[in-house]
C-alpha positions as CSV (number, residue, x, y, z in Angstrom):
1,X,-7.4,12.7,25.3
2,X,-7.8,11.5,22.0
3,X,-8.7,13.8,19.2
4,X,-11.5,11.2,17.7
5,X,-13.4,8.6,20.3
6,X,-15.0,6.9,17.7
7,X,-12.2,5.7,15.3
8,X,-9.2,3.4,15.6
9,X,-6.3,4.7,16.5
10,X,-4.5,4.2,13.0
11,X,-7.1,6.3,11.4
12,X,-6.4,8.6,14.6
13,X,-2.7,8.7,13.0
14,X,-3.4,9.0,9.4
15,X,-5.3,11.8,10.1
16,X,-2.9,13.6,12.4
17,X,0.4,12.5,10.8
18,X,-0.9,12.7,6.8
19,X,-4.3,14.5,6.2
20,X,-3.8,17.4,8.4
21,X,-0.4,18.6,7.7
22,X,-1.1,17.5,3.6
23,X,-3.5,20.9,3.9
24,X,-0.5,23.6,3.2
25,X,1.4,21.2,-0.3
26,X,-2.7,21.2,-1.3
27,X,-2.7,25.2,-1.2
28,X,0.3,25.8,-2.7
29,X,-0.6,23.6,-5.6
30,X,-3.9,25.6,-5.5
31,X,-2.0,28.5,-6.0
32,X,-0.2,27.4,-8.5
33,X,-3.3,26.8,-10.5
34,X,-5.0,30.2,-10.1
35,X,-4.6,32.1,-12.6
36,X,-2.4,35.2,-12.4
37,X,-5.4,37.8,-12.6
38,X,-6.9,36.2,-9.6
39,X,-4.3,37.7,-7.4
40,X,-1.4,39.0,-9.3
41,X,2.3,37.5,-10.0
42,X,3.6,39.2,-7.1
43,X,1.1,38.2,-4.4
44,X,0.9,35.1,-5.3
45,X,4.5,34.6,-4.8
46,X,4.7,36.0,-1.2
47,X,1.7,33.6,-1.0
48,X,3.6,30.6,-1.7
49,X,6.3,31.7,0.5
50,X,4.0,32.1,3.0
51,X,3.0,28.8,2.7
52,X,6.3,27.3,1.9
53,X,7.5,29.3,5.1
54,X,4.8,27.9,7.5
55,X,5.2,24.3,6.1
56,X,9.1,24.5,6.7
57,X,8.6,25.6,10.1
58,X,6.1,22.9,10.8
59,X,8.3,20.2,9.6
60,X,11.2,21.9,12.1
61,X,8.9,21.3,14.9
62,X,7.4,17.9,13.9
63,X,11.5,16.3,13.3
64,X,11.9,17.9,16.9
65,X,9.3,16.0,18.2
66,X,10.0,12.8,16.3
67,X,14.1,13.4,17.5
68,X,12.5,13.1,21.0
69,X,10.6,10.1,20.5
70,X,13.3,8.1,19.0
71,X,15.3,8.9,22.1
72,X,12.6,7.8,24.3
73,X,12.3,4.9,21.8
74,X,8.9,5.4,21.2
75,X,7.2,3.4,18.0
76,X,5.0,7.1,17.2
77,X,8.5,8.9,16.1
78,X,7.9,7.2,12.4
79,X,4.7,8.6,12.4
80,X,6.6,12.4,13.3
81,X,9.0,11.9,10.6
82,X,6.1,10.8,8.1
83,X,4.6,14.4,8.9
84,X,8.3,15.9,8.4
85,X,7.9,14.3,4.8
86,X,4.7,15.9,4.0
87,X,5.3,19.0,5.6
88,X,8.6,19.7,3.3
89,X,6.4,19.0,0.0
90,X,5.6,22.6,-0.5
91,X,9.9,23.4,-0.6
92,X,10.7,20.7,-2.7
93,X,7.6,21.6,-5.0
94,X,9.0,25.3,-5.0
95,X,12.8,24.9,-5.6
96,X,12.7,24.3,-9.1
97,X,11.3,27.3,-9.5
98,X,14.0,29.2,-7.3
């Protein structure tokens, strides 16, 4: 079943593969533009690790998936890794603040 009948399916991808998981590196960098007072230092570190910790998990499951298709040699595994790359934004954004 496809998730939208009345696109193509490359917009069908760009949406699954790019939009959707680009949602968590747009909060963190939301976070990281709220101002301190909003939230607090503290809980708005657990709240980037939180993000950062859900995004890294995502990106587990999505090169999993994208490991099976290339053994299956399907042509959808670039799209799998593509989502990997967007998912590990939020940690690479994070680490130099580690």
């Amino acid at each position: 079943m496809r998730l939208f009948q009345s696109v193509s399916p490359t917009t069908e991808r760009l949406t699954r593969h790019v939009l959707l998981p680009s949602v968590l590196p747009l909060i963190l960098l939301a976070l990281a533009a709220t101002p301190k007072e909003v939230f607090g230092c503290a809980n708005r570190g657990y709240m980037a690790m939180a993000v950062v910790l859900l995004s890294t998990l995502g990106a587990l499951g999505t090169t999993v998936r994208a490991t099976n298709a290339m053994r299956m040699r399907d042509p959808r595994a670039r799209w799998w890794l593509f989502s990997t790359i967007v998912l590990l934004l939020p940690a690479l954004l994070l680490a130099p603040l580690a």
